[in-house]
DOPABA-170384 format. One record per atom (N, C-alpha, C): x, y, z. Coordinates in steps of 0.2 Angstrom, whole numbers, plus 2048, in hexadecimal, padded with zeros to 3 digits. Atoms other than C-alpha are relative to their C-alpha. Example, Ala and Ser with C-alpha at 12.3 -4.5 7.8 and 13.67 -1.06 7.14 Angstrom:
REM residues 2
8047FA80083E7EA8278048068007FC7FA7FF8447FB8247FC805803
***
This chain:
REM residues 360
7FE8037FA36D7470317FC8038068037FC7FA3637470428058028057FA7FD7FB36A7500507FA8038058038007F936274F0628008088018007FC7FE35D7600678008008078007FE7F736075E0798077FF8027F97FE80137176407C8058047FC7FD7FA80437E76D0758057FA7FA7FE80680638675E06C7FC7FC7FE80380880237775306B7FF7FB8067FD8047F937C74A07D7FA8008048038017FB36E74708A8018048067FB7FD7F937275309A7FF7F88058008047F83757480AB7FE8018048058007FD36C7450B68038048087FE7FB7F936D7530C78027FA8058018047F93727490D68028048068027FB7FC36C7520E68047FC8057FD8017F937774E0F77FB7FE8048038017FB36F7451068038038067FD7FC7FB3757501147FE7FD8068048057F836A7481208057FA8057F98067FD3757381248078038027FB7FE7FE3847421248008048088027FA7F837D74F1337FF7FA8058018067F937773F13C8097FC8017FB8037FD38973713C8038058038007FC7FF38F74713F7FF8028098027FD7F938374B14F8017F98057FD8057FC3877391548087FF8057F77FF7FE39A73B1558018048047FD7FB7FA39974A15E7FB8008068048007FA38C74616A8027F98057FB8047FF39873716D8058048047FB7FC7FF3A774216E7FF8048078057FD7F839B74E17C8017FC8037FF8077FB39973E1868068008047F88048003AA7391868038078047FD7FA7FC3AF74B18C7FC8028048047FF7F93A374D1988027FB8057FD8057FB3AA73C1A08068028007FA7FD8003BA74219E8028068078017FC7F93B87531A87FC7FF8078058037F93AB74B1B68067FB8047F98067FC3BC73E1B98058048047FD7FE7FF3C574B1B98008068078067FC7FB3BA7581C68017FB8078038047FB3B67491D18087FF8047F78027FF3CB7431D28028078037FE7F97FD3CF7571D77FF7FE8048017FE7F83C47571E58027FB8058018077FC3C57431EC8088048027FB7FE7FD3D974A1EA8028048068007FD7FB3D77591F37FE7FF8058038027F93CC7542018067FA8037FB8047FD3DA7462058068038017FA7FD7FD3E87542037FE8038057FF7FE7FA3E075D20F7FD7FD8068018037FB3D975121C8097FD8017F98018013EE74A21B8038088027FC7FA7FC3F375D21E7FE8018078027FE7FB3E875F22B8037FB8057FD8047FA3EE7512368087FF8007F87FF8023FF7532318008078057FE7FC7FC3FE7662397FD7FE8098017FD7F93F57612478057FB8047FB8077FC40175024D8078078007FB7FE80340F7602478008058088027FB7FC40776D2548007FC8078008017F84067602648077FD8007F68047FF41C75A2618018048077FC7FF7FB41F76626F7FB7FD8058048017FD41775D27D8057FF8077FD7FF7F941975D2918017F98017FC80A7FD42074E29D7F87FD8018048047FF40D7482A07FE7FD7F780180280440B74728D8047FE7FA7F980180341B7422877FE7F97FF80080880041772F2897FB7FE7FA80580280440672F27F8028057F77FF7FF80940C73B2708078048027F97FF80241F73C26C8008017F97FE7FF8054277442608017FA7FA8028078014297322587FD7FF7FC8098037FF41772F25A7FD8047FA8017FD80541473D24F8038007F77FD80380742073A2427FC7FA7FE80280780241A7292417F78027FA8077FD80340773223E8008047FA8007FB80A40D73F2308027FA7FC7FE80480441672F2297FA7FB7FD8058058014077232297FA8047FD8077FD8053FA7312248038027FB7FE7FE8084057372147FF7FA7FC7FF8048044087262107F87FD7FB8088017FF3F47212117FD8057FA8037FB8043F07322098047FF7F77FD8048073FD72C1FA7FD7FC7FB8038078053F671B1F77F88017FD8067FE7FF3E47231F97FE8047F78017FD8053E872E1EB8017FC7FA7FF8068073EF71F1DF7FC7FE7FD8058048013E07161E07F98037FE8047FC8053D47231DC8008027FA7FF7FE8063DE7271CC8007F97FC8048058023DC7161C87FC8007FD8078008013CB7141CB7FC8057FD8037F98053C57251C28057FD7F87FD80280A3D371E1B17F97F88008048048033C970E1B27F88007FF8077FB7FF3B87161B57FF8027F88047FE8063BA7201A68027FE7FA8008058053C171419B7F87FC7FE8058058003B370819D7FB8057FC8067FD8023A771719A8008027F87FD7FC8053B071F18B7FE7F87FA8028048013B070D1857F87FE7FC80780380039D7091897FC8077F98047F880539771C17F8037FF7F68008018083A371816F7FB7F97FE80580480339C70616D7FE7FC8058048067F83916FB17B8017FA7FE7FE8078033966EC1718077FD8017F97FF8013A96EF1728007FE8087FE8007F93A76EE1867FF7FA8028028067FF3A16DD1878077FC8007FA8058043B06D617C8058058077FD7FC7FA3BB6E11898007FE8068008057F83B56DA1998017FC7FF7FB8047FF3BA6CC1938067FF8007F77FE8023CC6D118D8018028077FD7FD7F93CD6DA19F7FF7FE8038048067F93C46CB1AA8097FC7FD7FB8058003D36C01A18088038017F77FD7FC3E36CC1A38008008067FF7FE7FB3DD6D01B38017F88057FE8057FD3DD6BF1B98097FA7FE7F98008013EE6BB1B08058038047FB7FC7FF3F66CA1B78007FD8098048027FA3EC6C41C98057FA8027FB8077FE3F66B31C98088027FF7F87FE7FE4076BA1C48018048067FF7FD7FC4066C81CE7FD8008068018037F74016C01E08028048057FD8017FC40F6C31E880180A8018017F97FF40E6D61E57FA8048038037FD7FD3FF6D81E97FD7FE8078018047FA3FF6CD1F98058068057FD7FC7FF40E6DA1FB7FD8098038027F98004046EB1F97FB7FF8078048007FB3F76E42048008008077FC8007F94006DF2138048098027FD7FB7FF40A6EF2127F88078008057FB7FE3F86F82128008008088018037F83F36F02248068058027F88007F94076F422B7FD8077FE7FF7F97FF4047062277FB8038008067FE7FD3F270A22B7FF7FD8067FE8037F93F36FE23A8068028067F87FE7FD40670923F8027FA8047FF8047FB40C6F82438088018007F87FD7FE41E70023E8018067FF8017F980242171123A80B8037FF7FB7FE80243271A2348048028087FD7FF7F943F71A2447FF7FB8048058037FA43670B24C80A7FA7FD7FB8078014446FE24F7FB7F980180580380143B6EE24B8047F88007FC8067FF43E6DB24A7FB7FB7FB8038038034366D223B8017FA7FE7FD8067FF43D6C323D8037FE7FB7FC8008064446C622B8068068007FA7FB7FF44F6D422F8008048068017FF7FA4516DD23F8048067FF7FC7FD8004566EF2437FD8088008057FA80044F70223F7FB7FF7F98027FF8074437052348028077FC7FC7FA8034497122277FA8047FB8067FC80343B71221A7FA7FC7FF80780380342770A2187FE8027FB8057FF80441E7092097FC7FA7FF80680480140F6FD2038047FB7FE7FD80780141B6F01FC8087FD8047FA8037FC42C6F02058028078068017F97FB4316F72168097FE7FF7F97FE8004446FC2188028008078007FE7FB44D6F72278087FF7FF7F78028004626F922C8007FF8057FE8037FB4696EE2388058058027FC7F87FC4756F52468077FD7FB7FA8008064856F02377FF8037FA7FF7FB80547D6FC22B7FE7FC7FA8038028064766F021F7F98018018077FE8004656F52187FE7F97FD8048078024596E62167F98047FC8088008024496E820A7FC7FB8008068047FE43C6DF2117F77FE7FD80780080342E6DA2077FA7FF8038088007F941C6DF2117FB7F78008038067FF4166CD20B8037FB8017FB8067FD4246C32138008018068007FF7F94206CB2247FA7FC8028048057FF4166C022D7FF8028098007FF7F841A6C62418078087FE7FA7FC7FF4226D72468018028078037FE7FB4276DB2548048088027FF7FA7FD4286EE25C8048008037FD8007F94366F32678008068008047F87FE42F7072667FD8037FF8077FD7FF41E7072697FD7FE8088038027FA41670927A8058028057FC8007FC4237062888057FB7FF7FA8068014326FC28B8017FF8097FE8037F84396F329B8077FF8007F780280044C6F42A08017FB8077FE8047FA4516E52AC8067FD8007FB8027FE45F6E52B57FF7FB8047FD8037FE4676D82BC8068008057FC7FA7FE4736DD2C98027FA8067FD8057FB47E6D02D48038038077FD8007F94846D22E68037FA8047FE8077FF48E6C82EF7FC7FC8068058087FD4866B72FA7FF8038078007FE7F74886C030D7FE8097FE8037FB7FE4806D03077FA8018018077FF7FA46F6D73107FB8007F98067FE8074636D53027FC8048008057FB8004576E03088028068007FB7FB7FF4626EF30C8028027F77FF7FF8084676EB2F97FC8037FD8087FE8044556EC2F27FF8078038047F97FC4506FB2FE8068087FA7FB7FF8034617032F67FF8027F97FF8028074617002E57F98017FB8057FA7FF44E7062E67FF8067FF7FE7F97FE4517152EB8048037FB7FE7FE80645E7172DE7FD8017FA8037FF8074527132D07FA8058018057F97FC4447202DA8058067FE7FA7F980245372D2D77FF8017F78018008084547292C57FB8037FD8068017FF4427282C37FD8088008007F97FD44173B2CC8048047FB7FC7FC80144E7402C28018077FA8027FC80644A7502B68027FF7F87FA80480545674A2A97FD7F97FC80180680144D7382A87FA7FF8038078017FC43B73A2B07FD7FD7F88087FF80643273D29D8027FA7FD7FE80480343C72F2977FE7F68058038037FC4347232A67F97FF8018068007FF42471C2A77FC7FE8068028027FA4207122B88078028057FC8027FA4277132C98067F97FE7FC8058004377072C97FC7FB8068018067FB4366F42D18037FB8017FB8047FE4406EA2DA7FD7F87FF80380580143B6D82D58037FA8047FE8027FA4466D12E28067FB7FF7FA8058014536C22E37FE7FA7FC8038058064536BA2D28027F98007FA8088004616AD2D28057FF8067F98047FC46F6A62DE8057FD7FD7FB80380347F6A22D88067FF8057FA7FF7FB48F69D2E08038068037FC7FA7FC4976AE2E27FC8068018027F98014886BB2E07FA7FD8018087FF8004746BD2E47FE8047FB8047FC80746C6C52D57F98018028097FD7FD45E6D22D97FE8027F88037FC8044536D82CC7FE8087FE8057F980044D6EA2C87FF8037F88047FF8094426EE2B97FE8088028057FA80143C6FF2B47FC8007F98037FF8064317032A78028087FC7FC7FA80443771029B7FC8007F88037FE80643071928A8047FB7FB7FC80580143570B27E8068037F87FA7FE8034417162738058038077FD7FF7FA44A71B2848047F98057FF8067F944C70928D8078007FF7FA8017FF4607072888018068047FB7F97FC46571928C7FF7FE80A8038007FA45971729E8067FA8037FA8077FB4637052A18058028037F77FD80147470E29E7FF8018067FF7FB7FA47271A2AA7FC7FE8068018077FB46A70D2B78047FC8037FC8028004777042B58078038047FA7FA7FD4857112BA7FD8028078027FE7F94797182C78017F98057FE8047FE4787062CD8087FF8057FA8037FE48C7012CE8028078047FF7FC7F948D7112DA7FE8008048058027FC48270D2E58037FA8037FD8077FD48A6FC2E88068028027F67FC7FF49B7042E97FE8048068017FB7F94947102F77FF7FB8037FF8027FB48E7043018077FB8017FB8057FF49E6F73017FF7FB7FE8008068024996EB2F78027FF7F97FE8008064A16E22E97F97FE7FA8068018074966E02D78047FB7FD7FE80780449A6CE2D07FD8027F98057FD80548E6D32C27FB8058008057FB7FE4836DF2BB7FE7FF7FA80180480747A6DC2AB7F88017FD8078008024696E12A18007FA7FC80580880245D6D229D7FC8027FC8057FF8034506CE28F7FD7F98018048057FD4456C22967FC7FD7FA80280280743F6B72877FA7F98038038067FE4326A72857FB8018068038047FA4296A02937FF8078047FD7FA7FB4326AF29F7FE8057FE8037FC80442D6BC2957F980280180680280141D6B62937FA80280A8028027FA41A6B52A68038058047FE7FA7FE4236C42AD7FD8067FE8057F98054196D12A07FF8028078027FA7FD4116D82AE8018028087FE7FC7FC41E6DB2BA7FF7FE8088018027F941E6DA2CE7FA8028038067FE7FF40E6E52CE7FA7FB7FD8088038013FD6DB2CF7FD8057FD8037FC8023F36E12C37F88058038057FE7FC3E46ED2CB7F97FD7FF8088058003D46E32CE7FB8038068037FB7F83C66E82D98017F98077FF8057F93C86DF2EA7FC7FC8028028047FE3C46D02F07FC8008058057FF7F83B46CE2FD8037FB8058008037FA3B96C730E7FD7FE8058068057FC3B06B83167FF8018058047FD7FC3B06BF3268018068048037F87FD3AE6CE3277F98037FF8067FB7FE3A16D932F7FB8017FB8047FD8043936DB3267FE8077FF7FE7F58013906EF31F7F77FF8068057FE7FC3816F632A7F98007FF8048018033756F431F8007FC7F97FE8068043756E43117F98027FB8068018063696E13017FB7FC8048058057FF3606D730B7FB8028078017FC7FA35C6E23187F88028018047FB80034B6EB31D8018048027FE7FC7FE34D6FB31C7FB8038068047FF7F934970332D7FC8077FF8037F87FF33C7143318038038057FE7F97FA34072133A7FD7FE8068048027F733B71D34D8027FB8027FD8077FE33F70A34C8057FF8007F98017FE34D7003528037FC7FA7FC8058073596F93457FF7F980180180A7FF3556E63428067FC7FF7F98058013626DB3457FF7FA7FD8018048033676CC33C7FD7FA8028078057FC35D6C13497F88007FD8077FC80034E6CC3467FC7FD7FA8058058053406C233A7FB804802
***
């Protein structure tokens, strides 16, 4: 019998097979030089998000302490920066430095999606932008009405057209306001019901505690009293006020007597308006009021009425600026003297007689 001498039984050995190492190392140094990427965008989102943070928490502290630092303020600056006023500013720069922050976390997630996306595979981000061009405008038509909400509610609280304390009148609800944010504002009428007002159903607001207010009384005497003695009177009473340590910081102009409004059968009705800080005008009325009905009482006369007005419409419209003309420079007068010397003049030398307007 033959018998194969190559091997231990006769059998062929098999054949070595040597490893390609090569292609493994390249998949290897691809994935992690992938993975690198991916974590280098990761930290860089995260670095850049800190600082944009910080730089917003600290520009938001710093005018938060300085609005904090000017609350105590004297009687000539009481008018322009009120405690209020300040609140209002800490409230609209938190809320600002809030949203501010949102929107950078946001755009830093979507930022480093896209990238992390684009680094695993640049083919996969095509198919993508279209999945997130067609959600985005699905979510874009359902959700309108929130984002018509957010937006409006930017404007009211970067514009301070309301601010927390502000009694307001948004022709949806009327009353204080309690709280702002970018999509609903909070207001409680004076029976204690809180209304949520959605920012994209506001359409007109109107302020009644920003700037100044007007208190106007109306204030009746009877048909055979001295009317001028009344006004001169009644004047003076509100110059008292006006003066009075107690009520000056809460006063902005001189009082004005606007003079004889109405005639009625049993009474003459005079006007007197003051201007007052516009979180101050009832209290000022009140105490006008009272000041007034002693004043009529001292001299001997009865008070048929007495009564604050809110002049609306047309009246409103047309009385805004009060019994004082507003300041304009002055009108030239036709014949008056001409000044000494005119633009049209030659000017004279030293030794010659002045040329009169004869003179040619």
């Amino acid at each position: 019998m033959w018998i194969p001498r190559s091997g231990a039984f006769g059998a062929e050995a098999p054949p070595v097979v040597e490893l390609d190492w090569t292609g493994f190392t390249e998949v290897l140094r691809t994935i992690g030089g992938k993975a690198l990427n991916v974590a280098i965008v990761i930290v860089v989102a995260v670095v850049i998000g800190f600082v944009l943070r910080l730089v917003i928490r600290r520009v938001v502290q710093r005018i938060v302490n300085s609005a904090k630092s000017k609350a105590n303020v004297d009687d000539t600056q009481a008018l322009e920066r009120s405690p209020l006023a300040d609140m209002r500013l800490i409230q609209r720069t938190r809320t600002l430095g809030s949203i501010l922050q949102n929107i950078i976390n946001v755009i830093l997630v979507v930022i480093v999606v896209l990238l992390i996306v684009w680094i695993l595979s640049p083919a996969l981000l095509s198919s993508l932008t279209l999945l997130t061009a067609a959600v985005g405008a699905g979510l874009g038509f359902g959700a309108q009405n929130i984002v018509k909400d957010v937006l409006n509610g930017l404007f009211i609280v970067a514009e301070d057209q309301i601010g927390i304390g502000d009694v307001v009148d948004t022709g949806l609800a009327s009353g204080v306001v309690e709280h702002v944010s970018v999509r609903v504002t909070q207001i409680r009428d004076v029976n204690g019901t809180l209304w949520f007002v959605r920012n994209g159903e506001i359409l007109r607001i109107g302020n009644m505690s920003q700037g100044w207010a007007r208190a106007i009384i109306d204030l009746g005497v009877p048909v055979d009293a001295d009317v001028a003695a009344v006004e001169a009177e009644l004047l003076t009473t509100a110059q008292g006020l006006a003066s009075d340590p107690r009520w000056r910081t809460r006063i902005v102009d001189q009082p004005e007597v606007w003079g004889l409004e109405s005639i009625s059968g049993d009474a003459l009705v005079i006007r007197v308006v003051l201007r007052t800080r516009a979180n101050a005008k009832d209290d000022v009325a009140r105490e006008l009021r009272m000041r007034f009905k002693a004043t009529i009482e001292k001299m001997g006369l009865a008070l048929p009425s007495l009564e604050s007005v809110t002049p609306t419409g047309l009246e409103g419209a047309r009385r805004v600026r009060g019994a004082s003309p507003p300041t304009t420079r002055p009108s030239p007068i036709a014949d008056a003297p001409p000044s000494a010397r005119g633009i049209w003049r030659k000017k004279n030398t030293p030794g010659q007689p002045a040329q009169t307007e004869g003179d040619s």
